[in-house]
Residue frames relative to the residue before (quaternion, step in Angstrom):
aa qw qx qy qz dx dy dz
X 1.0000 0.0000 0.0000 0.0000 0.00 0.00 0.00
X 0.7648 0.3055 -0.3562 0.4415 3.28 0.83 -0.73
X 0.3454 0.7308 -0.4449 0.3856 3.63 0.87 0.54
X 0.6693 0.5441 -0.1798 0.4729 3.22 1.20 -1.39
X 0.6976 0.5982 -0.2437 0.3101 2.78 0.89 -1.49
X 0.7042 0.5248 -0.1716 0.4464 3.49 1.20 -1.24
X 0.6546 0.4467 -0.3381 0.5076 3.33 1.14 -0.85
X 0.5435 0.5041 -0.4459 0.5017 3.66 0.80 -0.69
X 0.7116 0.4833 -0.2439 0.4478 3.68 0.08 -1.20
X 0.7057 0.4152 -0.2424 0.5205 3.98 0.45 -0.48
X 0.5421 0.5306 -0.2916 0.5827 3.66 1.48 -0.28
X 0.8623 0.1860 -0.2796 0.3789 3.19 0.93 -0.83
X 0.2573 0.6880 -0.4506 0.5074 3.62 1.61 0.48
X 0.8123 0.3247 -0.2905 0.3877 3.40 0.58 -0.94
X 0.4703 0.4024 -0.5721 0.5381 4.01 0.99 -0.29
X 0.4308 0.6232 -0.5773 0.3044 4.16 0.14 -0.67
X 0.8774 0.2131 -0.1518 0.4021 2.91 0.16 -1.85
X 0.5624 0.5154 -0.4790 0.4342 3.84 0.60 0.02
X 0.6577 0.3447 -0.3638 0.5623 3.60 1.01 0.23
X 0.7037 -0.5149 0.3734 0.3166 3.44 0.48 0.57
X 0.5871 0.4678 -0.6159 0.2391 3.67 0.10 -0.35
X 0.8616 -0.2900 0.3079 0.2807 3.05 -2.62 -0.18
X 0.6976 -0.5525 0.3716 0.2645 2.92 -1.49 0.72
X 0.5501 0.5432 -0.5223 0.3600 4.29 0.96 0.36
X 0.5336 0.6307 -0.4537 0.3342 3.75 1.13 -0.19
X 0.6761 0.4949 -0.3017 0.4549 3.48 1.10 -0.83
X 0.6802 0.4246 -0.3951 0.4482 3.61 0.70 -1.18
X 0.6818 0.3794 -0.4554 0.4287 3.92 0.71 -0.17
X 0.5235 0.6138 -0.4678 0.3611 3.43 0.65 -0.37
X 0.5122 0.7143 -0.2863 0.3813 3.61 1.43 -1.53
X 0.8030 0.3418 -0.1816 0.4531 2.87 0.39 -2.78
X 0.6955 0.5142 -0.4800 0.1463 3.99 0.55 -0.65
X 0.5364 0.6584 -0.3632 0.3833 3.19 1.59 -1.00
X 0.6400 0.5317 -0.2960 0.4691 4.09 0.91 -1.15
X 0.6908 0.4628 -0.3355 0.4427 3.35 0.85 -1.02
X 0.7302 0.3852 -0.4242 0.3721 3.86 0.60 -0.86
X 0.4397 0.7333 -0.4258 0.2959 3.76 1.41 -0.66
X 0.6701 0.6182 -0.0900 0.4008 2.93 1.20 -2.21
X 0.8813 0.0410 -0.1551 0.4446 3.68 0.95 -0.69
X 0.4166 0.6737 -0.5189 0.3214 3.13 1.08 0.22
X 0.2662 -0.8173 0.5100 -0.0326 3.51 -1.61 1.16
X 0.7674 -0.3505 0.0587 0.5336 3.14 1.36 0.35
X 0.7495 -0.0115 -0.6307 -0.2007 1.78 -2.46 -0.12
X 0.5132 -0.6841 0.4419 0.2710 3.34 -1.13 0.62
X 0.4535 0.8012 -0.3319 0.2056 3.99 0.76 0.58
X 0.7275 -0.3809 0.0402 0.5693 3.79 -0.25 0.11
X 0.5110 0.7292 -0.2837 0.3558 3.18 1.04 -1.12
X 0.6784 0.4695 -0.1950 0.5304 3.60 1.10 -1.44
X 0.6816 0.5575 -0.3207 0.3489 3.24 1.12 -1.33
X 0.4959 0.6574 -0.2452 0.5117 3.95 1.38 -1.02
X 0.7750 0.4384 -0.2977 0.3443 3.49 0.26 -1.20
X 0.7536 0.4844 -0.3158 0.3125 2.65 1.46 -1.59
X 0.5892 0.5976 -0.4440 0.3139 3.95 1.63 -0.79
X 0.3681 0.7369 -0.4334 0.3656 3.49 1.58 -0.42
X 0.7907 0.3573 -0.0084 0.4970 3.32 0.11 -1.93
X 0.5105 0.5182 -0.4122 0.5486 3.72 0.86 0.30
X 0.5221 0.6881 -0.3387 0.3731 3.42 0.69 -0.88
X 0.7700 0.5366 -0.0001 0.3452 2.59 0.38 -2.18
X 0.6120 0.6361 -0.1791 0.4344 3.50 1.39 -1.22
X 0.6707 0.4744 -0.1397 0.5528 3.24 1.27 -1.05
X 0.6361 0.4657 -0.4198 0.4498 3.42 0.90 -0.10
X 0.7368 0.5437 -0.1420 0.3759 2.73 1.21 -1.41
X 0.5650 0.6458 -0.1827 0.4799 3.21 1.73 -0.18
X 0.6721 0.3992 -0.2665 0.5638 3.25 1.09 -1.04
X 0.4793 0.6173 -0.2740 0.5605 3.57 1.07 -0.90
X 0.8819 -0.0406 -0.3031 0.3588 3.33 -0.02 -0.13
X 0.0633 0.7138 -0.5485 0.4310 3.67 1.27 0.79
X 0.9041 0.2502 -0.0876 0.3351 2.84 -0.36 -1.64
X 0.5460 0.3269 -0.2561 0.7276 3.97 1.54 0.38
X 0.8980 -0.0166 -0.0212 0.4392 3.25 -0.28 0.12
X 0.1929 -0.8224 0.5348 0.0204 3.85 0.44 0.89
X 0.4510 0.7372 -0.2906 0.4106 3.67 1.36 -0.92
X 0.6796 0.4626 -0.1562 0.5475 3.52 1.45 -1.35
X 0.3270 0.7775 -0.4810 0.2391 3.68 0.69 -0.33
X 0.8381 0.2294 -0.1195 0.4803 3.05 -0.20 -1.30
X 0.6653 0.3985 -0.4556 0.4370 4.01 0.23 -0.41
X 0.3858 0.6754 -0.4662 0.4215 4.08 1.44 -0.02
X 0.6491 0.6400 -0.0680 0.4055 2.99 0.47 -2.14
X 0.6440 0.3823 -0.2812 0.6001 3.63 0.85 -1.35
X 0.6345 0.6255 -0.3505 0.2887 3.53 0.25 -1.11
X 0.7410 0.3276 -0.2617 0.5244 3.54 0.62 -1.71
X 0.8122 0.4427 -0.2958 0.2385 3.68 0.75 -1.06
X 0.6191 0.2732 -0.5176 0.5237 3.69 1.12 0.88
X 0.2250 0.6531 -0.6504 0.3158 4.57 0.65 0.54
X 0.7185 0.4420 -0.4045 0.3533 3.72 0.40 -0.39
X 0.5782 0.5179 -0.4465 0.4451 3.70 1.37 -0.21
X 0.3735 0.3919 -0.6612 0.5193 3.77 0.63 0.68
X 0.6176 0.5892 -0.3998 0.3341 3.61 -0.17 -0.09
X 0.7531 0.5708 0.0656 0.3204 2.69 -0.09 -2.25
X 0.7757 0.3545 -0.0355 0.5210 3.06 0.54 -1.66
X 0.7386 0.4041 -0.2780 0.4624 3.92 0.93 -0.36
X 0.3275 0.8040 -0.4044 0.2876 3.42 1.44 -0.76
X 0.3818 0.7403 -0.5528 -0.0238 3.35 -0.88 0.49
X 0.3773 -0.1689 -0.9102 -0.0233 1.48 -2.42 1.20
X 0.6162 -0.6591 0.2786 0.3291 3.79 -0.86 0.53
X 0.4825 -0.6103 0.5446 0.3132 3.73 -1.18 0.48
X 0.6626 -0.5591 0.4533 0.2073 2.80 -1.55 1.14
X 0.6702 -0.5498 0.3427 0.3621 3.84 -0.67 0.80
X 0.8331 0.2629 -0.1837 0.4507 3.25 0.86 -1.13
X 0.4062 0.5756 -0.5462 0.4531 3.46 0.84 0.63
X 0.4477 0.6442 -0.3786 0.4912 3.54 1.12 -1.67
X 0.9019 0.2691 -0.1646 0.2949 3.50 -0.26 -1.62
X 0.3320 0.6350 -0.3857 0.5813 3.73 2.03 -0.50
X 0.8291 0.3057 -0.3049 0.3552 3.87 0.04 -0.67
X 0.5776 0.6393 -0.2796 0.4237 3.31 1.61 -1.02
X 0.6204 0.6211 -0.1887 0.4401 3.38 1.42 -1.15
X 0.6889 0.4735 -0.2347 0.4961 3.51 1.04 -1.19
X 0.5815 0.5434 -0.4032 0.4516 3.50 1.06 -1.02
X 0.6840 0.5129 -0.3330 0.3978 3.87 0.73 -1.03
X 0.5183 0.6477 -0.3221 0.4561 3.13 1.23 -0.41
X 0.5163 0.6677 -0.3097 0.4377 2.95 0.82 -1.04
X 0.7001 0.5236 -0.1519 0.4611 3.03 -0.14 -2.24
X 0.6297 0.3327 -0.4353 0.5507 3.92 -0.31 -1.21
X 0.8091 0.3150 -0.4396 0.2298 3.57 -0.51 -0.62
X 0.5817 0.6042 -0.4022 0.3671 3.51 1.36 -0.21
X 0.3875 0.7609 -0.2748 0.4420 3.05 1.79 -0.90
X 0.7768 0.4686 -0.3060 0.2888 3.53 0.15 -1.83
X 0.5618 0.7345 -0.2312 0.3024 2.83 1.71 -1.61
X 0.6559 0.5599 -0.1215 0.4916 3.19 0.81 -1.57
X 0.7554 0.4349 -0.2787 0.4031 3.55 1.14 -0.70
X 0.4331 0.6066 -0.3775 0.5495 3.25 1.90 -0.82
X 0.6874 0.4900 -0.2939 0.4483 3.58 0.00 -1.77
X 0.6498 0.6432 -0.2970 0.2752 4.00 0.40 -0.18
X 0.6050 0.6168 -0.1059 0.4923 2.34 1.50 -1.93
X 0.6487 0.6425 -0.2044 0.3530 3.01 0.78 -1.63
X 0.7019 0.4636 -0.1390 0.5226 3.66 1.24 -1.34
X 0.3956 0.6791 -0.2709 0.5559 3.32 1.63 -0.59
X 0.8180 0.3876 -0.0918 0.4149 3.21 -0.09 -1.71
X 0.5463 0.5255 -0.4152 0.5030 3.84 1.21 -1.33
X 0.5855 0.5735 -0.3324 0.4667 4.03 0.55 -1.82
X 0.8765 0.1645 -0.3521 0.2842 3.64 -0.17 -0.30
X 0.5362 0.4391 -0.5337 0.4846 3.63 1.19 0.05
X 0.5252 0.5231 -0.5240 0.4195 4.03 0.55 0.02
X 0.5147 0.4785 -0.2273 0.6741 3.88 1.10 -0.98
X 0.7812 0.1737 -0.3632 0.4772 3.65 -0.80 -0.40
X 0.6252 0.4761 -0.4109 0.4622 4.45 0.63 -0.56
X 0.7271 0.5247 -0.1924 0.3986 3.34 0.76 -0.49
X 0.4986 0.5159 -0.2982 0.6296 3.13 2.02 -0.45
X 0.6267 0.5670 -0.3218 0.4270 3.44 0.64 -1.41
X 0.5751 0.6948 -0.2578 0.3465 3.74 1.04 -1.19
X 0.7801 0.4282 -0.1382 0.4347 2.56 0.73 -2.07
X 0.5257 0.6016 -0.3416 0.4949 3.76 1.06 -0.63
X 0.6571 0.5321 -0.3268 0.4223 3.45 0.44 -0.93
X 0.7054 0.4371 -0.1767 0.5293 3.65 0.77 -1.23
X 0.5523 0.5073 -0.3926 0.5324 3.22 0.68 -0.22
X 0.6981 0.4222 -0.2972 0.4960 3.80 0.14 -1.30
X 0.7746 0.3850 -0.2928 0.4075 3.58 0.54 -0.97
X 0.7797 0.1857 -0.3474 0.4867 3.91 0.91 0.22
X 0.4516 0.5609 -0.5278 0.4504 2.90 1.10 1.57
X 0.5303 0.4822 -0.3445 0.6063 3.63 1.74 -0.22
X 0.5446 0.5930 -0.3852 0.4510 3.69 0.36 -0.88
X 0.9159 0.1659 -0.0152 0.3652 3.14 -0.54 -1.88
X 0.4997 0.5933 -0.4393 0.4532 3.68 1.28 0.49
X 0.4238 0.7589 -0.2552 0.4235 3.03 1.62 -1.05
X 0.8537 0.3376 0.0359 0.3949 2.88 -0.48 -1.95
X 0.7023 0.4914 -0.1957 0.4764 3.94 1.16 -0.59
X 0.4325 0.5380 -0.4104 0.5958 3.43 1.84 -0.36
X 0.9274 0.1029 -0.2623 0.2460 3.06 0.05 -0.76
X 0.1162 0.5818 -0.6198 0.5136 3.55 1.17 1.64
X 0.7811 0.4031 -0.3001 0.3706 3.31 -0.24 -0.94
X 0.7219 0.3702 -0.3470 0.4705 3.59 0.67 -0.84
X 0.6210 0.5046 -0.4126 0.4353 3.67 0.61 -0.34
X 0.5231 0.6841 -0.2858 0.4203 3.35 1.52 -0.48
X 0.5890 0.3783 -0.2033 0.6845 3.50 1.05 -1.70
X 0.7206 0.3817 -0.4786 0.3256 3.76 -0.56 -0.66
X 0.4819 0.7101 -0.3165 0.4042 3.59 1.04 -0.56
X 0.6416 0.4104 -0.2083 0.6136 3.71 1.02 -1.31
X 0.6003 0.6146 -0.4575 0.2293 3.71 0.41 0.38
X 0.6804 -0.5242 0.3703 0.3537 3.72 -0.84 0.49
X 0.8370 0.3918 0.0056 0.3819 2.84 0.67 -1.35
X 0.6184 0.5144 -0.2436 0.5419 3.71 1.96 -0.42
X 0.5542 -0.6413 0.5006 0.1762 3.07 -1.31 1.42
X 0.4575 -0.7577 0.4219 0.1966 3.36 -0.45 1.62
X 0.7059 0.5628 -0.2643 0.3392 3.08 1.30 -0.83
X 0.6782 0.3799 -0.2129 0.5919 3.60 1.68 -0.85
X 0.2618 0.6205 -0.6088 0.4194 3.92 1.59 0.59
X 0.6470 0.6956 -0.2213 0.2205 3.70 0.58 -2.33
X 0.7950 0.2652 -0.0634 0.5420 3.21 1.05 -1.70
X 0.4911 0.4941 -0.5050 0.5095 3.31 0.93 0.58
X 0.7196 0.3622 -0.3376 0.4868 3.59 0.66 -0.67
X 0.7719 0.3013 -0.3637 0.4256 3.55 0.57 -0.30
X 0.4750 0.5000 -0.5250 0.4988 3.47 0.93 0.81
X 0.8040 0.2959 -0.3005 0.4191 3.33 0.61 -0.38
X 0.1624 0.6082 -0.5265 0.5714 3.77 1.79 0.28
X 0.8458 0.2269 -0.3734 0.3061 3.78 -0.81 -1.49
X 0.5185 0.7657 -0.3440 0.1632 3.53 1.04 -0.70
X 0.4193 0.8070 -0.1307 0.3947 1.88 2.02 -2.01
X 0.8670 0.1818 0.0236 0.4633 3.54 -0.46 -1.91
X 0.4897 0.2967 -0.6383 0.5144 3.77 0.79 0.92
X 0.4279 0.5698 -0.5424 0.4450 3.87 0.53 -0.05
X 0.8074 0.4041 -0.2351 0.3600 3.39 0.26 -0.73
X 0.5312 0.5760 -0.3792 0.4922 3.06 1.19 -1.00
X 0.6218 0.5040 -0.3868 0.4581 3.61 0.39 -1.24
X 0.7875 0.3148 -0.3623 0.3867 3.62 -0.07 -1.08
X 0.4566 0.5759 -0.5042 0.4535 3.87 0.74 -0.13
X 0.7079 0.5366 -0.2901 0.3560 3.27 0.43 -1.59
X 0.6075 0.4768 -0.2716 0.5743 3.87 1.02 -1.35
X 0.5984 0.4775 -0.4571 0.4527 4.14 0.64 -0.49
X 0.7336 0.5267 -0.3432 0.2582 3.47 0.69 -1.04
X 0.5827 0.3279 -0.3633 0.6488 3.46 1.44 -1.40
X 0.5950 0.3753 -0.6637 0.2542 3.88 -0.62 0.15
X 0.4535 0.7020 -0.3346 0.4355 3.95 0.95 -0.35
X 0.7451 0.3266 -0.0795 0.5760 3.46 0.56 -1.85
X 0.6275 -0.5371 0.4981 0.2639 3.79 0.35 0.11
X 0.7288 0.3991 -0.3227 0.4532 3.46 1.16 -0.33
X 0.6225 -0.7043 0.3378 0.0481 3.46 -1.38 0.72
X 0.2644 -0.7876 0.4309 0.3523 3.76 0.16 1.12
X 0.2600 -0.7761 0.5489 0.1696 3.41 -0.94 0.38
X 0.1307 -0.7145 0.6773 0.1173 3.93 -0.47 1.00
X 0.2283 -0.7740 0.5905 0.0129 3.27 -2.09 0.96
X 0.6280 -0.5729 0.2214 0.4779 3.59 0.06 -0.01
X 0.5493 0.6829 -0.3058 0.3722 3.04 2.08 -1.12
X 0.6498 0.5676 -0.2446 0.4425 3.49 1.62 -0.89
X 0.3676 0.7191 -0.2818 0.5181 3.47 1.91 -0.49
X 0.7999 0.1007 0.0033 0.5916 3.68 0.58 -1.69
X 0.3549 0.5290 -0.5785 0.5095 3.79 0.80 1.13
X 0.6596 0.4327 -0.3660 0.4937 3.86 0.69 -1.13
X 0.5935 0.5537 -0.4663 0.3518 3.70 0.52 -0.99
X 0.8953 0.2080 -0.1290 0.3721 3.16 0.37 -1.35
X 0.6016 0.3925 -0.5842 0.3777 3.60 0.66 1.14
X 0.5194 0.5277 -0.4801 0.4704 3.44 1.50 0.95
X 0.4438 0.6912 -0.2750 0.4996 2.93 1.22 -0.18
X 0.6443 0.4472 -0.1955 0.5888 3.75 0.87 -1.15
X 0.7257 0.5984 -0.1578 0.3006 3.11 0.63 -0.86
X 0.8005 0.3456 0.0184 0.4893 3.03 1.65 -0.90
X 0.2144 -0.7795 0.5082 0.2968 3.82 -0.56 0.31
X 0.3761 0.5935 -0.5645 0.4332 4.09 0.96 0.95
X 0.3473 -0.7137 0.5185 0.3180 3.61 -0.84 0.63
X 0.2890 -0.7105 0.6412 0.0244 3.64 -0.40 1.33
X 0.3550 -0.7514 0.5382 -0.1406 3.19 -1.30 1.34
X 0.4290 0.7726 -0.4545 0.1118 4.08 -0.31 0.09
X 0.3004 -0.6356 0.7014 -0.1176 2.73 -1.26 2.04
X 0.1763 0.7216 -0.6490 0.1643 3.42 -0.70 1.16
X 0.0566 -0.8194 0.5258 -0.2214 3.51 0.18 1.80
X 0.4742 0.6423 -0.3474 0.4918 4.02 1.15 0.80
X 0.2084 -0.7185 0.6163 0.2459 3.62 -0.65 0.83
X 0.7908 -0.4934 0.1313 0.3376 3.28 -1.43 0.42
X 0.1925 -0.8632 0.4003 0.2400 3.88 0.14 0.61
X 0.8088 -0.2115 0.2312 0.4976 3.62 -1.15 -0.84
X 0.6754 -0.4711 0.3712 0.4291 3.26 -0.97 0.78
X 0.7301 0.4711 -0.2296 0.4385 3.91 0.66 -1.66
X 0.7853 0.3660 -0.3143 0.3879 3.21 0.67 -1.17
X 0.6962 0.3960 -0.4690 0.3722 3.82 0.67 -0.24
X 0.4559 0.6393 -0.4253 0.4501 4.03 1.29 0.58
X 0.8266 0.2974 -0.3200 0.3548 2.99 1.17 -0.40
X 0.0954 0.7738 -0.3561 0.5151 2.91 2.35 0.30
X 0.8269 0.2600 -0.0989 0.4887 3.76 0.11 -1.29
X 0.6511 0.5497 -0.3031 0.4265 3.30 1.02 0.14
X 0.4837 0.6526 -0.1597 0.5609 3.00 1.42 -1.37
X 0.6855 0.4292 -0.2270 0.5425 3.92 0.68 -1.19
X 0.7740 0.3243 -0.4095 0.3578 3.19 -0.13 -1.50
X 0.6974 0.6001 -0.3186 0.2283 4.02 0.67 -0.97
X 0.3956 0.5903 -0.2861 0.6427 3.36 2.16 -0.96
X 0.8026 0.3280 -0.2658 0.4214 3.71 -0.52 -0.87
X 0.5588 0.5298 -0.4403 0.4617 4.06 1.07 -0.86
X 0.7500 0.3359 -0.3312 0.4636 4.16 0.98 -1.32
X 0.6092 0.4550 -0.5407 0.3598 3.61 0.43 -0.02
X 0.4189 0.6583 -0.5031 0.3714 3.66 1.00 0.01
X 0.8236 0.3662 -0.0893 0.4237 2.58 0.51 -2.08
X 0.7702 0.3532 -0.2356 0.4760 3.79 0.48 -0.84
X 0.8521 0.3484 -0.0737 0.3836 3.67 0.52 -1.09
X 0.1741 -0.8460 0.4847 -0.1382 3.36 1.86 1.49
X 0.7972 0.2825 -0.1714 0.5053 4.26 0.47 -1.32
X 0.3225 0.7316 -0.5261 0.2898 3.14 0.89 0.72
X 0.2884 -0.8499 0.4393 0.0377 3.59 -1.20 0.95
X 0.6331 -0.0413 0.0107 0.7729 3.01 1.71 -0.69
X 0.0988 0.6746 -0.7205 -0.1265 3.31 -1.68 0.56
X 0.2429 -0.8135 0.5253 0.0576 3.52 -1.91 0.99
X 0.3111 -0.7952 0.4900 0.1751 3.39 -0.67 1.69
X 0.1193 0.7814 -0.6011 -0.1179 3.61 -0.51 0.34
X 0.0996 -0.7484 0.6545 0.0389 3.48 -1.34 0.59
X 0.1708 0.8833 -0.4260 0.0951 3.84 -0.30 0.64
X 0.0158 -0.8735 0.4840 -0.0495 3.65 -0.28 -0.39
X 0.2223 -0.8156 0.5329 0.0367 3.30 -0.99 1.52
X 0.6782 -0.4489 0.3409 0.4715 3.83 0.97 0.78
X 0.8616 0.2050 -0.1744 0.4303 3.54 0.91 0.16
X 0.7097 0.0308 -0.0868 0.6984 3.16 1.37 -0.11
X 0.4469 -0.6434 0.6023 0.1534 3.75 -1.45 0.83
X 0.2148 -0.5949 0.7725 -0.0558 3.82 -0.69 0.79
X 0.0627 0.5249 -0.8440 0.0912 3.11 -1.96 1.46
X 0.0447 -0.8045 0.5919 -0.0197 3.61 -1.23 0.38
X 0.0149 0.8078 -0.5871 -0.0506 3.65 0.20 0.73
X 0.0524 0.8033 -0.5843 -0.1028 4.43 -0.28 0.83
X 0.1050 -0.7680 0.6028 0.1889 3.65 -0.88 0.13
X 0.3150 -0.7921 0.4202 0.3111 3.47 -0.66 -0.51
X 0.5525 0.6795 -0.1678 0.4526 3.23 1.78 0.40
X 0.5549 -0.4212 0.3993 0.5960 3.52 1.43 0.03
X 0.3973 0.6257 -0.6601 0.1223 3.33 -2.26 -0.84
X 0.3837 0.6366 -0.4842 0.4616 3.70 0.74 0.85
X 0.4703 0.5919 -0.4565 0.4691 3.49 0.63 0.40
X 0.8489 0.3809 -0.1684 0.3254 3.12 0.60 -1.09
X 0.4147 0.6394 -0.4774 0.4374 3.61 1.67 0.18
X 0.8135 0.4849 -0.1823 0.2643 3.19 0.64 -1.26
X 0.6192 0.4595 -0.3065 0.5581 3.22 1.83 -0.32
X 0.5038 0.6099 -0.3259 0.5176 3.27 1.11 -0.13
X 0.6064 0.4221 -0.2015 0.6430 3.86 1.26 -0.08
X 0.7053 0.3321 -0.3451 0.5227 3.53 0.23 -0.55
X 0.7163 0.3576 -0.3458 0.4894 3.92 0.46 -0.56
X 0.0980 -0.8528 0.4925 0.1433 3.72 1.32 -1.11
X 0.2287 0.8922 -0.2141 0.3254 3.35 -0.78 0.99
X 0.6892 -0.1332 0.4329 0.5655 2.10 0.02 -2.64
X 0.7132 0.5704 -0.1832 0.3640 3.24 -0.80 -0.06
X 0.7467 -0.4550 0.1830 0.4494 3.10 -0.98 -0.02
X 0.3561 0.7430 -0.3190 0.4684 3.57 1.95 0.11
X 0.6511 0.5569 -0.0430 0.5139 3.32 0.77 -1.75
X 0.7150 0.3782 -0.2823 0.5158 3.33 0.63 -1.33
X 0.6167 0.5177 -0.4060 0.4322 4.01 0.79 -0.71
X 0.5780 0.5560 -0.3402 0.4910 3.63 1.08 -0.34
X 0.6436 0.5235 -0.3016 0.4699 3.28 0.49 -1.16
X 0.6194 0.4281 -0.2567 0.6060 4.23 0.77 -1.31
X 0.7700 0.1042 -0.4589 0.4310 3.65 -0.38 -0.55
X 0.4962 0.5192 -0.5319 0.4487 4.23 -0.07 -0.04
X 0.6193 0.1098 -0.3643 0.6868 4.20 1.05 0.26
X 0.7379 -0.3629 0.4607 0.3339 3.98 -0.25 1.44
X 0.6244 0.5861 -0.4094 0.3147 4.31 0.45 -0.50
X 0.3008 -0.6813 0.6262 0.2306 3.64 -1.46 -0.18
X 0.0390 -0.7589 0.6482 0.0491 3.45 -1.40 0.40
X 0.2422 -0.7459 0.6140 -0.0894 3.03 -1.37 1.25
X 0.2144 0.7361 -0.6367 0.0826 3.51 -0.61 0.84
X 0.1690 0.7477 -0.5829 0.2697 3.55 -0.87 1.41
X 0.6561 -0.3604 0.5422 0.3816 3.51 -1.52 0.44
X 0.1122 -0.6847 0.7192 -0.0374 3.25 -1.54 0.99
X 0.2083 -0.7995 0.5294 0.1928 3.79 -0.66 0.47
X 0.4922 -0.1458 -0.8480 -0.1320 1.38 -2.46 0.57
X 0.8831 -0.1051 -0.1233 0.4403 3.42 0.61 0.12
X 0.5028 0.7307 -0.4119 0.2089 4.01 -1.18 0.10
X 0.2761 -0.7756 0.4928 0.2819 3.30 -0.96 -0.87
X 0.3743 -0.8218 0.4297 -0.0011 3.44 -0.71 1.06
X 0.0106 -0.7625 0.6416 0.0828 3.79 -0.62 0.99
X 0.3548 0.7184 -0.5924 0.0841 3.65 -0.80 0.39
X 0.3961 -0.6666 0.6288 -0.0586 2.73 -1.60 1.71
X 0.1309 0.8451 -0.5105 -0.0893 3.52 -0.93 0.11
X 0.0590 -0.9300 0.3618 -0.0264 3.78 -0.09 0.92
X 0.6492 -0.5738 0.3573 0.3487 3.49 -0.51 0.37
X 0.4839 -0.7550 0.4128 0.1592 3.57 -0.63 0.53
């Protein structure tokens, strides 16, 4: 009876541990197997021999299963399955020669190590699953950063410059105001947006950018500005990645002509694509080459960052002076 019992009981330790539960199912499975070894008193005959392949089974689940939760248990497993054959062995009669006894005791351990390995593979594996969840989540967290650093750099450049143009002599206090509180609301739909991208990163779900959001930035820089701003966006919708960086690629061009390319007169978004590769181009006529190079020494951000961001999709970026005068961003990426 108590044969049954254990094998029944180690069968059911072991669906335990293929469903995941806590680590007491194994350490009784362990102590029951030692305990029936320890008192069991015969007989040693097929009957025993059946139960015991029963409750062996089980051991090995329960073994690898807990390897791979609780490694700590290994070896007292191992001990466990490799002396269950001295209910045999040891009752057998007329008795078995010592080294058969130990020939079987030996194979069982065998056994065990391989349930072991299992449990060690299966670890690894969880091991290995735990850091791409840890490195995606990094990768995440980078993204969101970069993106409410374009946004709200964006939209705060040009607070500030409506700010400084404001302290002029010569600027109508009154059209200083509504420049700054147009760009104030910009401001806080900038935010809103990046709240909004915090929430689906939370829920598991994903923010999706579109081209319309591509020529939404144009044209609240556009508002923003007295250069006649241009956009030619000739591209059906592409890859989820590549039209983000599309909107990156803009918002960061248009943030340095804020900041660097103030005598600018005209600036021209193009976006285009020949079925194999995607073309962005951001031209001013006012300079903005300052900012590539600081944007490298601090790295990061910027138009640095952003060159990371294009070659990690196989692309190239250029950002240089263009004549007879200005300053050029262009990016160009695979389709």
């Amino acid at each position: 009876m108590v044969l049954v019992v254990s094998a029944l009981a180690s069968l059911a330790f072991a669906v335990g541990g293929a469903l995941r539960w806590s680590r007491p199912p194994a350490v009784a499975a362990i102590a029951l197997s030692v305990l029936v070894t320890v008192l069991y008193r015969g007989p040693g005959n097929n009957t025993t021999a059946a139960w015991l392949l029963v409750e062996t089974a089980g051991q090995l689940v329960v073994l690898a299963s807990a390897t791979r939760r609780a490694p700590v248990l290994a070896p007292f497993g191992v001990a466990a399955i490799a002396a269950s054959p001295l209910r045999i062995g040891l009752w057998l009669s007329p008795p078995s020669p010592v080294t058969e006894v130990v020939g079987v005791c030996a194979v069982w351990a065998l056994l065990a190590v391989a349930a072991v390995g299992v449990g060690v593979y299966l670890r690894s594996l969880d091991r290995a699953r735990a850091r791409a969840v840890e490195l995606a989540r990094r990768e995440q967290r980078l993204h969101l950063a970069r993106n409410l650093h374009d946004w709200l750099a964006h939209e705060m450049t040009g607070v500030v410059l409506a700010a400084q143009a404001g302290r002029l002599d010569d600027t109508d206090p009154d059209d200083a105001f509504r420049q700054i509180e147009e760009a104030g609301t910009r401001g806080l739909e900038a935010m809103d947006r990046a709240l909004r991208l915090l929430g689906t990163a939370a829920d598991g779900t994903a923010e999706v950018t579109t081209l319309d959001e591509v020529r939404a930035a144009v044209d609240r820089f556009a508002a923003g500005t007295r250069a006649e701003v241009t956009c030619d966006i000739t591209l059906p919708e592409p890859r989820r990645e590549i039209t983000a960086t599309l909107h990156r690629v803009v918002l960061e061009a248009l943030t340095n002509v804020r900041r660097h390319a103030r005598t600018a007169t005209s600036v021209r978004v193009l976006v285009t694509g020949d079925g194999n590769r995607v073309v962005a181009e951001v031209t001013n006529d006012g300079g903005g080459g300052r900012s590539f190079g600081r944007a490298r020494r601090h790295g990061g951000t910027g138009l640095a960052g952003l060159a990371e961001w294009v070659t990690a999709l196989d692309g190239t970026m250029t950002a240089g002076p263009v004549r007879p005068s200005g300053w050029r961003v262009r990016v160009v990426v695979p389709a």
